[in-house]
N, CA, C and O atoms as a printed pandas DataFrame, in Angstrom:
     atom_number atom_name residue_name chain_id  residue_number  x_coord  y_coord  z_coord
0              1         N          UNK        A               1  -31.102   -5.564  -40.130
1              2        CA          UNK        A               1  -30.830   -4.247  -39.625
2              3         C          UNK        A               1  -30.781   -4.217  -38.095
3              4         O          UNK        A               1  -29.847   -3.597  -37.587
4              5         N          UNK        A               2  -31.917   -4.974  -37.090
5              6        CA          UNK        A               2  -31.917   -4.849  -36.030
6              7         C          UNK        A               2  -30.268   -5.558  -35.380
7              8         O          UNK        A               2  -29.785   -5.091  -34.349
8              9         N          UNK        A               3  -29.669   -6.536  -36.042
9             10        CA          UNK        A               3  -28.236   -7.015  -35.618
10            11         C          UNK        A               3  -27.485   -5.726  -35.641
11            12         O          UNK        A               3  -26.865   -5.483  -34.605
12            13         N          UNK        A               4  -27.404   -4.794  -36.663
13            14        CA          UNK        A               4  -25.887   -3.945  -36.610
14            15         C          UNK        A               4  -26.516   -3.137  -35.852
15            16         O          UNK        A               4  -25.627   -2.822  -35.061
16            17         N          UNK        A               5  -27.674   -2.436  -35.462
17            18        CA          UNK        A               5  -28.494   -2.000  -33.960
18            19         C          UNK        A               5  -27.313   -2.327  -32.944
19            20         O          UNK        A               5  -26.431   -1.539  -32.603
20            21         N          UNK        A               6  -27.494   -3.861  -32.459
21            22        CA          UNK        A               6  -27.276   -4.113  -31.238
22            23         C          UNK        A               6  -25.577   -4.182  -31.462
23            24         O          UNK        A               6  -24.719   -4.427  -30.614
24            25         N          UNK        A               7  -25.466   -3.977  -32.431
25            26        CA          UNK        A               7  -23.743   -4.601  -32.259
26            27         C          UNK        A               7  -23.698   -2.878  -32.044
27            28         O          UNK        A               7  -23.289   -2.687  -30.898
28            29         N          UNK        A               8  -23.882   -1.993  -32.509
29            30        CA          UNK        A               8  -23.477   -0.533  -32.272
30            31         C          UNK        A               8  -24.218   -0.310  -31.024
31            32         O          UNK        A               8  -24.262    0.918  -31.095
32            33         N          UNK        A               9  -24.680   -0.523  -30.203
33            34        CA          UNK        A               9  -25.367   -0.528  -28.947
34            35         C          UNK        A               9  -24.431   -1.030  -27.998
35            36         O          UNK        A               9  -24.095   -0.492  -26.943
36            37         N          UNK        A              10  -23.943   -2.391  -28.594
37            38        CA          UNK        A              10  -22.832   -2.844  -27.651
38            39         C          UNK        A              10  -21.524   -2.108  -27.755
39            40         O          UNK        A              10  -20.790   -2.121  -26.767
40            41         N          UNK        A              11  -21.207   -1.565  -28.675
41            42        CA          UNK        A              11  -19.929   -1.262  -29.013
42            43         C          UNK        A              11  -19.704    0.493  -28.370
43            44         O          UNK        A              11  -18.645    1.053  -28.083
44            45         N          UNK        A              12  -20.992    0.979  -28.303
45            46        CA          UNK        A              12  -20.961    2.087  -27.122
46            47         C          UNK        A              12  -20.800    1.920  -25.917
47            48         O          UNK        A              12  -20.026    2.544  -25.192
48            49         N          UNK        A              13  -21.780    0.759  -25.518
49            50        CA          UNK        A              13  -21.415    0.611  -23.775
50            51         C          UNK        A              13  -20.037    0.017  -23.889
51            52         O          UNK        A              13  -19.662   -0.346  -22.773
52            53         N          UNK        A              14  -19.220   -0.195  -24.748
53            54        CA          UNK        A              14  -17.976   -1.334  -24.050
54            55         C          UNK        A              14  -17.176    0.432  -24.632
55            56         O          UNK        A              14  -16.284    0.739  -23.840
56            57         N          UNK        A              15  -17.265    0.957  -25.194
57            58        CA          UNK        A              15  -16.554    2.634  -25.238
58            59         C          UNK        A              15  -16.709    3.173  -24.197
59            60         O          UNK        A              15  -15.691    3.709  -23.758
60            61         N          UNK        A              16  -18.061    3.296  -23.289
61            62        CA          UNK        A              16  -18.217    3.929  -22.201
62            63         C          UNK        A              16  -17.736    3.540  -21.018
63            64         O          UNK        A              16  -17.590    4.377  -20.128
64            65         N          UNK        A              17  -17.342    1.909  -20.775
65            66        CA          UNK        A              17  -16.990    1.876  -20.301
66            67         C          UNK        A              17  -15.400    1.401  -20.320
67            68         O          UNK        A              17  -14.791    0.811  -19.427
68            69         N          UNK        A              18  -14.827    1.924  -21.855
69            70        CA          UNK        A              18  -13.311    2.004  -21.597
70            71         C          UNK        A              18  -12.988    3.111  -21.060
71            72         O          UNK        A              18  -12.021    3.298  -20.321
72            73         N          UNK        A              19  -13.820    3.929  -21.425
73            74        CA          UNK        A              19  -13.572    5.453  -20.829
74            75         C          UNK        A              19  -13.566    5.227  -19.463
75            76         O          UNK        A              19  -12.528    5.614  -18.927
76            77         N          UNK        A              20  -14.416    4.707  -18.694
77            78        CA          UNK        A              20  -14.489    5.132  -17.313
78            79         C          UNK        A              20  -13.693    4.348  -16.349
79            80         O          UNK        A              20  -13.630    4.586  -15.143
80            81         N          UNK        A              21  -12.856    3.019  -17.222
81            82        CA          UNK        A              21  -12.054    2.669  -16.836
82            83         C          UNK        A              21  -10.591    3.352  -17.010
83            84         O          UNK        A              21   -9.682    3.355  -16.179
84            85         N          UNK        A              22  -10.600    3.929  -18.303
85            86        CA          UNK        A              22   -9.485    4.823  -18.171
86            87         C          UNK        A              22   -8.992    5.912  -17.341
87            88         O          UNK        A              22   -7.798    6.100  -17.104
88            89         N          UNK        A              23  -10.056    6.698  -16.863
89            90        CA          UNK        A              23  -10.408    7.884  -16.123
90            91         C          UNK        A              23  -10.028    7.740  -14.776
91            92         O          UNK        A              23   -9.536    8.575  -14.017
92            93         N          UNK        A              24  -10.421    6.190  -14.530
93            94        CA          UNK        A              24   -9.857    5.803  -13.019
94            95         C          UNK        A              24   -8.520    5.433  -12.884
95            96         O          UNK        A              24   -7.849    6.125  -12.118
96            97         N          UNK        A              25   -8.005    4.545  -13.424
97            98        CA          UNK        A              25   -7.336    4.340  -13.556
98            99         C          UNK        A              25   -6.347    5.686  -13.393
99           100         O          UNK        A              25   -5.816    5.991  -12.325
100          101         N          UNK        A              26   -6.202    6.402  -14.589
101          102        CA          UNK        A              26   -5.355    7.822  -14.173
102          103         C          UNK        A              26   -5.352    8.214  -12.958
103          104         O          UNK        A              26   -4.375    8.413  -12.236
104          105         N          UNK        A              27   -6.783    8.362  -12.655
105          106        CA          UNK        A              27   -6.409    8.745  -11.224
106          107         C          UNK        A              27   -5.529    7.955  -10.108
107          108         O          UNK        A              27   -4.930    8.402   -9.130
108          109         N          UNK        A              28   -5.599    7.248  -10.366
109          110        CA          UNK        A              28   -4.984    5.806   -9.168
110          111         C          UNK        A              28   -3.528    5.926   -9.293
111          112         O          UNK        A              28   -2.746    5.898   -8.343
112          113         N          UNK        A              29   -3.081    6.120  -11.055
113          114        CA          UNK        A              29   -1.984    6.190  -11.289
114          115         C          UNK        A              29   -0.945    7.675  -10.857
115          116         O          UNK        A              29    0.234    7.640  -10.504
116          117         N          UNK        A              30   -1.684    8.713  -10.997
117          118        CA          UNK        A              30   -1.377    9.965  -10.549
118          119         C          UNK        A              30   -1.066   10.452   -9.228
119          120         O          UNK        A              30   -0.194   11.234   -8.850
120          121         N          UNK        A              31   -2.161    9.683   -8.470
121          122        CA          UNK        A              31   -1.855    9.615   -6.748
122          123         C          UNK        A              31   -0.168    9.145   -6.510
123          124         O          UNK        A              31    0.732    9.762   -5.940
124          125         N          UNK        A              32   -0.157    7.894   -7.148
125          126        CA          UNK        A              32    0.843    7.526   -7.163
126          127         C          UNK        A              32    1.999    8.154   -7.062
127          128         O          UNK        A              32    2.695    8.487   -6.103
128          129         N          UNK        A              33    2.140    8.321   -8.829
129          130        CA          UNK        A              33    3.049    9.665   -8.876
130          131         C          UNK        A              33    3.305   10.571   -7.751
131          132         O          UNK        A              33    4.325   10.845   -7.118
132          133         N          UNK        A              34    2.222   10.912   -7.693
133          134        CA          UNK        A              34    2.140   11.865   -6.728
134          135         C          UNK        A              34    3.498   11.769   -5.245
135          136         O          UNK        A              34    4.403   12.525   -4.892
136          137         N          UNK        A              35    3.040   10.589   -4.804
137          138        CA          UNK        A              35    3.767   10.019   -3.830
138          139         C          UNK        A              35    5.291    9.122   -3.909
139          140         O          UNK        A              35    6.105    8.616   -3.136
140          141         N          UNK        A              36    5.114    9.263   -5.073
141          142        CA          UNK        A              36    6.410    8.887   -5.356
142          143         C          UNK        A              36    7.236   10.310   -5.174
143          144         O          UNK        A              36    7.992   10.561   -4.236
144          145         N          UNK        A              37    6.981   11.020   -6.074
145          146        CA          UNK        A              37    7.751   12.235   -6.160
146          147         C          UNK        A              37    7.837   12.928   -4.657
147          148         O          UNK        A              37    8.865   13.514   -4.319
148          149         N          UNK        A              38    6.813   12.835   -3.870
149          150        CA          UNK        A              38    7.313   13.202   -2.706
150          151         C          UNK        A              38    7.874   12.614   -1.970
151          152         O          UNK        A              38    8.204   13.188   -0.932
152          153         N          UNK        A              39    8.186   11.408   -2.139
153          154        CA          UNK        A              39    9.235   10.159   -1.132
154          155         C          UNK        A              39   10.525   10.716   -1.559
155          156         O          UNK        A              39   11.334   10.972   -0.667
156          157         N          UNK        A              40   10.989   11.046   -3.319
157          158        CA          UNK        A              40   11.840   11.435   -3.835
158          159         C          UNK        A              40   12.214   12.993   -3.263
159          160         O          UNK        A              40   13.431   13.175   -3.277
160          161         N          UNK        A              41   11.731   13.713   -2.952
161          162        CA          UNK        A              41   12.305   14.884   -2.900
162          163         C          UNK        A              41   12.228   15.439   -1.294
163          164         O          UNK        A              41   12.373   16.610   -0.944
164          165         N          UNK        A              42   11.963   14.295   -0.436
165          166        CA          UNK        A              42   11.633   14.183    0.917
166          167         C          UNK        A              42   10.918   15.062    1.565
167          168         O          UNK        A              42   11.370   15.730    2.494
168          169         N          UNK        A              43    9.990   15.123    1.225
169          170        CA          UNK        A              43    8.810   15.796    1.625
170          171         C          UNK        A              43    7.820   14.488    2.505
171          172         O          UNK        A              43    7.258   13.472    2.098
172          173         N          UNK        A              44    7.936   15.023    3.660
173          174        CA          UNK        A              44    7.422   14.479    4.270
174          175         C          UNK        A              44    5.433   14.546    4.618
175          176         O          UNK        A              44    4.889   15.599    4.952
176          177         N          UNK        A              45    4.607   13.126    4.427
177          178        CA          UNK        A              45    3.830   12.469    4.221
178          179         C          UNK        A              45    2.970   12.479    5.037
179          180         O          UNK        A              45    3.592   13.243    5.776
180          181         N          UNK        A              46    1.660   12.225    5.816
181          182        CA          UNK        A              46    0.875   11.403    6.521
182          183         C          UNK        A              46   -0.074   10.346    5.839
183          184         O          UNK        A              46   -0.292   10.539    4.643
184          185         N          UNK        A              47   -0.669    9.255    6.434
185          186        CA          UNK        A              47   -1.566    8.079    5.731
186          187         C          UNK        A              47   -1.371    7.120    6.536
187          188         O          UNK        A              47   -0.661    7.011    7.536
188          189         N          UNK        A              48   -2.486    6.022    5.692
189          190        CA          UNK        A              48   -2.097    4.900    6.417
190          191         C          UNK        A              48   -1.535    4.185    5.665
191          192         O          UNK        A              48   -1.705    4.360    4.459
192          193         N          UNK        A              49   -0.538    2.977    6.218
193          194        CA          UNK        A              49    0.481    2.293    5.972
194          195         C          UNK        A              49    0.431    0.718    5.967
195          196         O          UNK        A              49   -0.430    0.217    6.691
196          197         N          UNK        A              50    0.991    0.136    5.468
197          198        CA          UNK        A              50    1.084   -1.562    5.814
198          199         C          UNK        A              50    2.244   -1.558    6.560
199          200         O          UNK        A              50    3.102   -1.164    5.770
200          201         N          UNK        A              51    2.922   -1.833    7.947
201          202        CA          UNK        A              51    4.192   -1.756    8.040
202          203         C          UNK        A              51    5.012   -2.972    8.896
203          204         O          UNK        A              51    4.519   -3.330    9.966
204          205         N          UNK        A              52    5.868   -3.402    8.570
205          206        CA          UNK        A              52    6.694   -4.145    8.868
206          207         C          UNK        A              52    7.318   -3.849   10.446
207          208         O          UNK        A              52    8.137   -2.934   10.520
208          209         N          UNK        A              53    6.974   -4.566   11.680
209          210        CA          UNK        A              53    7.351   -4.068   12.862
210          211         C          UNK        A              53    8.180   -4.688   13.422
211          212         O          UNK        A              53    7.875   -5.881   13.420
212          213         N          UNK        A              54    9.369   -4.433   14.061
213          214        CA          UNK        A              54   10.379   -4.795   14.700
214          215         C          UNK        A              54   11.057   -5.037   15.985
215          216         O          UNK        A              54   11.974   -4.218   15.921
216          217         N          UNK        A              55   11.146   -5.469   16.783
217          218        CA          UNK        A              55   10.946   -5.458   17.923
218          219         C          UNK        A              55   12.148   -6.192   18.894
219          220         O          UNK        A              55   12.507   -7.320   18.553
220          221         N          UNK        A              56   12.721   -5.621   19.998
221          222        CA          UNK        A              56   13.842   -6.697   20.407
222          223         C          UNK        A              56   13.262   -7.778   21.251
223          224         O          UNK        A              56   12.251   -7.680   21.946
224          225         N          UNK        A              57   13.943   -8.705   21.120
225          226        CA          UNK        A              57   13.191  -10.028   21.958
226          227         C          UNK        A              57   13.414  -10.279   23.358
227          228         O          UNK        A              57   12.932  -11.262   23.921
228          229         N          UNK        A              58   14.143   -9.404   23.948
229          230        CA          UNK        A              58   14.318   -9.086   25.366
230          231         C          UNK        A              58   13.429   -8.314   25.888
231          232         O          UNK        A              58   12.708   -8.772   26.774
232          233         N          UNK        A              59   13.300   -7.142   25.510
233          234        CA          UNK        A              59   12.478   -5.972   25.519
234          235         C          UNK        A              59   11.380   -5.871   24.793
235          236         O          UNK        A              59   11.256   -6.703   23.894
236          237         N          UNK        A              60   10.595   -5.126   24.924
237          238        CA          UNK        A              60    9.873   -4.687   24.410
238          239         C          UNK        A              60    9.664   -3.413   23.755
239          240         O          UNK        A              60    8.591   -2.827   23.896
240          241         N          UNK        A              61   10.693   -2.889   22.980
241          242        CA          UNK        A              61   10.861   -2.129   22.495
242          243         C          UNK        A              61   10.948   -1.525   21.128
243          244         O          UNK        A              61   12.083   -1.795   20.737
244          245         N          UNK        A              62   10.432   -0.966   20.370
245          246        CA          UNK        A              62   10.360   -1.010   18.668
246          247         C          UNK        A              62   11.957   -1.086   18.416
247          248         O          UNK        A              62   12.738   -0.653   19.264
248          249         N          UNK        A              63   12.270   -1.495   17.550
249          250        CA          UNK        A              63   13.997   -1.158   16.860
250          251         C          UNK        A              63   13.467   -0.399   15.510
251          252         O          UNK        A              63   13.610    0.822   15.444
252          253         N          UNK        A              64   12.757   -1.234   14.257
253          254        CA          UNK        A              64   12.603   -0.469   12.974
254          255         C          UNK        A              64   11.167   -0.434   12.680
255          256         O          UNK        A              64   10.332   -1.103   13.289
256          257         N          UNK        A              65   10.968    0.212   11.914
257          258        CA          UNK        A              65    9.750   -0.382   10.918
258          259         C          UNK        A              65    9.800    0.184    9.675
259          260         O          UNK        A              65   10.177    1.350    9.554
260          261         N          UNK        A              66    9.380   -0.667    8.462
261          262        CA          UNK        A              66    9.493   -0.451    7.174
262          263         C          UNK        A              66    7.878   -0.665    6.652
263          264         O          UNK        A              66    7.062   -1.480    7.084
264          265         N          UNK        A              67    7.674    0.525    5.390
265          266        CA          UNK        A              67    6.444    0.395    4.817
266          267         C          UNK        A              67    6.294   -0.677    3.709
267          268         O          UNK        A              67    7.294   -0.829    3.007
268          269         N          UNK        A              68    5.398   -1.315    3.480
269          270        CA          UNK        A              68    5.146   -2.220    2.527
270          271         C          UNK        A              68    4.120   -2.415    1.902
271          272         O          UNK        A              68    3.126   -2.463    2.626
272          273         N          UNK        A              69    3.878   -2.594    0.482
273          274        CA          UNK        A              69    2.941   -2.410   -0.227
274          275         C          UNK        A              69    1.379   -3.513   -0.129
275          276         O          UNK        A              69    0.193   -3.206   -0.254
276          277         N          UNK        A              70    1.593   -3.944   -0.040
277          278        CA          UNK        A              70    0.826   -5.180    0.741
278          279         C          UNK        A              70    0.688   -5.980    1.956
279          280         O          UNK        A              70    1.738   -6.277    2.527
280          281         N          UNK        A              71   -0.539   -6.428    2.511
281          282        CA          UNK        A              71   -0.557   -7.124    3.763
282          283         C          UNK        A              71    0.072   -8.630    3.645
283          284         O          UNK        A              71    0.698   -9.340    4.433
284          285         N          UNK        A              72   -0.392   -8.793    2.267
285          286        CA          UNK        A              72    0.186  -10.966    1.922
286          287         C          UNK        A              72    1.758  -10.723    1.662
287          288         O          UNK        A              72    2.443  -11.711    1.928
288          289         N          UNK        A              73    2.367   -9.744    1.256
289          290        CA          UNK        A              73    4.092   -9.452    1.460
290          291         C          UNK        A              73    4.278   -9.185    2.481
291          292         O          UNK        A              73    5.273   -9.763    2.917
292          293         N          UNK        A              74    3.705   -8.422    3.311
293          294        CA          UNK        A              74    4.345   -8.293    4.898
294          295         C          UNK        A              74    4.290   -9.174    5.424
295          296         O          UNK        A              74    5.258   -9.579    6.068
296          297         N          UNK        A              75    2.839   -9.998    5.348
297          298        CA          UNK        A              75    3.147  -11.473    5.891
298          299         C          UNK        A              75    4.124  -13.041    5.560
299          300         O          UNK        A              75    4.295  -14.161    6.043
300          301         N          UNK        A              76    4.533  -12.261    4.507
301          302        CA          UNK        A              76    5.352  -13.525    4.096
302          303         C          UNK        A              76    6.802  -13.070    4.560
303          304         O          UNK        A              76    7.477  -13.883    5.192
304          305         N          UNK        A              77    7.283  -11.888    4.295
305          306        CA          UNK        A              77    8.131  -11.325    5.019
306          307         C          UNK        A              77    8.431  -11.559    6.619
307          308         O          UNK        A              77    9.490  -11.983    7.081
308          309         N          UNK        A              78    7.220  -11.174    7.382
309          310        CA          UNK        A              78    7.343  -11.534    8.767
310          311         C          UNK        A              78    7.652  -12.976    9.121
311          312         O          UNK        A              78    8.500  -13.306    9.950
312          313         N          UNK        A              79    6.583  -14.144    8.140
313          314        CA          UNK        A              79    7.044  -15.971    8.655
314          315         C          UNK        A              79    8.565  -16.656    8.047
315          316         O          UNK        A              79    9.181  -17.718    8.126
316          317         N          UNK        A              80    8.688  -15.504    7.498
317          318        CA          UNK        A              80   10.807  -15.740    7.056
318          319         C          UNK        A              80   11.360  -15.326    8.128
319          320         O          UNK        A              80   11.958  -15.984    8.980
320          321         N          UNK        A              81   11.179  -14.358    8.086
321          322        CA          UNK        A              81   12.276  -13.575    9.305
322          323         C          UNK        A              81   11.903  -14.042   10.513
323          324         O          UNK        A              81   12.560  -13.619   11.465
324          325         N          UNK        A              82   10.729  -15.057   10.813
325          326        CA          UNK        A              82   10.567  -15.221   12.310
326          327         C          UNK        A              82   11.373  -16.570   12.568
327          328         O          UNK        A              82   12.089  -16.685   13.562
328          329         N          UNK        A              83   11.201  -17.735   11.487
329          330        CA          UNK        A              83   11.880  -18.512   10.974
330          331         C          UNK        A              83   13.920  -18.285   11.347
331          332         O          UNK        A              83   14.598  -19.250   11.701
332          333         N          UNK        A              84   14.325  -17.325   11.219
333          334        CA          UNK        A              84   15.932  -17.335   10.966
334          335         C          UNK        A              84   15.610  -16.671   11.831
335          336         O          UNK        A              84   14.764  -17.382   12.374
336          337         N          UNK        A              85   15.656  -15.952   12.282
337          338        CA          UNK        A              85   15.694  -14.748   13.783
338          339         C          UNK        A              85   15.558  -14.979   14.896
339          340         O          UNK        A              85   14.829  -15.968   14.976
340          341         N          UNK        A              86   15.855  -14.621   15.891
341          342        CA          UNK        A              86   14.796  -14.423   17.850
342          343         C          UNK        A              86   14.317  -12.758   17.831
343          344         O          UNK        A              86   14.295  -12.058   18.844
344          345         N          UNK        A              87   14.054  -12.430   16.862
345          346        CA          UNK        A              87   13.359  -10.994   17.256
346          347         C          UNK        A              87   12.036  -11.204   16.655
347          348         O          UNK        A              87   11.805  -11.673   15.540
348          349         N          UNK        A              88   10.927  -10.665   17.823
349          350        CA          UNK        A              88   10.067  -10.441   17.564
350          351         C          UNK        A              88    9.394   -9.583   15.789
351          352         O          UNK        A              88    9.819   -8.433   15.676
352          353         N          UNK        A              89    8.474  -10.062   14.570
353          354        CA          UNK        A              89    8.162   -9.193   13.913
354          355         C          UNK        A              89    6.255   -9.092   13.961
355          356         O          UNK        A              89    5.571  -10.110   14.071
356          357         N          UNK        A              90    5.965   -8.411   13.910
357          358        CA          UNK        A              90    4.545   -8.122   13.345
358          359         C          UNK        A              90    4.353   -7.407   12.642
359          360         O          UNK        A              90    5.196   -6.510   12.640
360          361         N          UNK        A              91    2.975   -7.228   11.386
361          362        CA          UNK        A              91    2.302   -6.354   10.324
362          363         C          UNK        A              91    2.045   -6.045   11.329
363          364         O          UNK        A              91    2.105   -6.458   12.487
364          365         N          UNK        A              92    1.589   -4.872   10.541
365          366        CA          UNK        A              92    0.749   -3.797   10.992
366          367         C          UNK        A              92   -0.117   -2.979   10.269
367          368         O          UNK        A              92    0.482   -2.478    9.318
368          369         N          UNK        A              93   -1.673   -2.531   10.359
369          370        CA          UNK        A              93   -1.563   -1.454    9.537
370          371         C          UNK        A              93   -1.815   -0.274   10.679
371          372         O          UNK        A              93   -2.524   -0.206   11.683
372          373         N          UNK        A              94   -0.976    0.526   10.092
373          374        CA          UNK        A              94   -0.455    1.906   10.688
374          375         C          UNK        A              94   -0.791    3.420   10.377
375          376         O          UNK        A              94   -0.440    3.695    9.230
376          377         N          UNK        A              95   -1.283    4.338   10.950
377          378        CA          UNK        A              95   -1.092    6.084   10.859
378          379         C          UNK        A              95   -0.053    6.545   11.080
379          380         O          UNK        A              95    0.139    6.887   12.247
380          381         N          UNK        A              96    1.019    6.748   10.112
381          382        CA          UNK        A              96    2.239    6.947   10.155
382          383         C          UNK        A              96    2.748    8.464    9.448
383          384         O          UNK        A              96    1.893    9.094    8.827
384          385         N          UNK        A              97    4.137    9.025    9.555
385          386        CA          UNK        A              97    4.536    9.639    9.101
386          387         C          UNK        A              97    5.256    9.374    7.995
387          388         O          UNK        A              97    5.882    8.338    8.219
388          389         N          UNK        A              98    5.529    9.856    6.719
389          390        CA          UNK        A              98    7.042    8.985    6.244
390          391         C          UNK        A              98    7.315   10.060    5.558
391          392         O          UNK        A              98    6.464   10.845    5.139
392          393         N          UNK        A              99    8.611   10.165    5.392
393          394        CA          UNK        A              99    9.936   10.391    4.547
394          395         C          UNK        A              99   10.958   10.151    3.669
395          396         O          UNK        A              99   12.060    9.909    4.164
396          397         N          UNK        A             100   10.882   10.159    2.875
397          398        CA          UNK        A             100   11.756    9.880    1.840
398          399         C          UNK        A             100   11.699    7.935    1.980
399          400         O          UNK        A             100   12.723    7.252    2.012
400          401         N          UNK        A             101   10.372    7.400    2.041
401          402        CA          UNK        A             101    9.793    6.376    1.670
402          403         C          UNK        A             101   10.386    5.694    2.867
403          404         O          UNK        A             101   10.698    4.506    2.784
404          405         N          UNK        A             102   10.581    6.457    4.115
405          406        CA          UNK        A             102   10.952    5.563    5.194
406          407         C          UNK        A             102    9.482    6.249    6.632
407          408         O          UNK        A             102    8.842    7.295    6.748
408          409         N          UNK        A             103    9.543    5.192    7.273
409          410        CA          UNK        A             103    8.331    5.781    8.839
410          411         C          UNK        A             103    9.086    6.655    9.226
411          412         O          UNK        A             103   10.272    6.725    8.901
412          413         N          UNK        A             104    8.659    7.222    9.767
413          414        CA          UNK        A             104    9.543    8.198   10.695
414          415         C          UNK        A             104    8.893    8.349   12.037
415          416         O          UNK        A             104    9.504    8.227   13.098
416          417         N          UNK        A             105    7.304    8.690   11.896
417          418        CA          UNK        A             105    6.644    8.196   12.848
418          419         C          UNK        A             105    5.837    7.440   13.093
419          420         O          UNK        A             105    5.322    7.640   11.993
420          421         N          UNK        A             106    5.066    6.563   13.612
421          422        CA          UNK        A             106    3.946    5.896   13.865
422          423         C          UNK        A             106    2.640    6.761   15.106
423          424         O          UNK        A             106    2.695    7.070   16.297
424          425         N          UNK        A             107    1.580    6.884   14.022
425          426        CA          UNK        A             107    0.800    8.244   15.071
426          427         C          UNK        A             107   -0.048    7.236   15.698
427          428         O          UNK        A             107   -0.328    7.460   16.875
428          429         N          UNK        A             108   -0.619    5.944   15.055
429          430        CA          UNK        A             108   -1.375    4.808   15.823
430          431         C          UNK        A             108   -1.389    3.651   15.084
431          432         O          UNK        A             108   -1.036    3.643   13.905
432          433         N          UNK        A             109   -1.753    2.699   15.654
433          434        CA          UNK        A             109   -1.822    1.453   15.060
434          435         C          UNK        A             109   -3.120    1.198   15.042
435          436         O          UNK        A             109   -3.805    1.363   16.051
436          437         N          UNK        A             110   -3.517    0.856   14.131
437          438        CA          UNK        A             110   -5.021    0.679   13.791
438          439         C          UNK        A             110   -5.181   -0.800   13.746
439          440         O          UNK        A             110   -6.210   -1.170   14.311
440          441         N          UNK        A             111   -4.503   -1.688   13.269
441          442        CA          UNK        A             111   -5.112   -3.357   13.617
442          443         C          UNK        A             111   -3.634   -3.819   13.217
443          444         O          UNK        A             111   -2.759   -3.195   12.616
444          445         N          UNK        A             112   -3.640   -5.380   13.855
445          446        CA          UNK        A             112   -2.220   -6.036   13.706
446          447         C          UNK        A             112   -2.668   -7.428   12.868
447          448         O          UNK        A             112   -3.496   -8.314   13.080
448          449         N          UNK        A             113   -2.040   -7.254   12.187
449          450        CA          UNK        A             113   -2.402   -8.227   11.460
450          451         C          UNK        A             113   -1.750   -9.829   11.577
451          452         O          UNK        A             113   -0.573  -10.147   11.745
452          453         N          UNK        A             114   -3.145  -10.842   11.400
453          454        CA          UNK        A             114   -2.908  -12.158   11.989
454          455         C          UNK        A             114   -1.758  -12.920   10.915
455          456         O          UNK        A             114   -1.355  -14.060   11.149
């Protein structure tokens, strides 16, 4: 008797915690949504950003920047393009504006990534 005890003992905590993995999860997923639908209908955004920085190699001057979902993709992104190019690129993570899933502004740069 004390075995089907513990097996129904276990079989609650691994319920409790499908639940509370589910619960999060939604949420994580909903934000999402969330931000998707406003990239889609261009409603413009604030947050922080991973972003792809651009730069002319004469100057010192921004040309683009693009948001990106990760710091290890921006960085692999940046040692390609530095590779075939003469323009300066750096990550970034950024306080930005965006729009319809593009920067529009950059309000600060918070660290550059190595």
């Amino acid at each position: 008797m004390s075995k089907i005890k513990l097996i129904l003992v276990m079989l609650l905590f691994f319920g409790i915690y499908q639940a509370y993995e589910w619960i999060t999860n939604f949420k994580v997923k909903t934000n999402n949504k969330v931000a998707e639908y406003k990239d889609k209908a261009g409603i413009e955004r604030k947050g922080n950003f991973i972003a792809l920085l651009i730069f002319k190699s004469s100057q010192i001057r921004l040309i683009e920047q693009y948001p990106i979902k990760t710091a290890s993709q921006c960085i692999e992104q940046r040692n390609y393009a530095r590779k075939k190019l003469s323009v300066k690129y750096h990550c970034a993570d950024v306080e930005a504006l965006i729009k319809s899933g593009k920067i529009i502004k950059i309000l600060k740069i918070n660290k550059i990534l190595k």
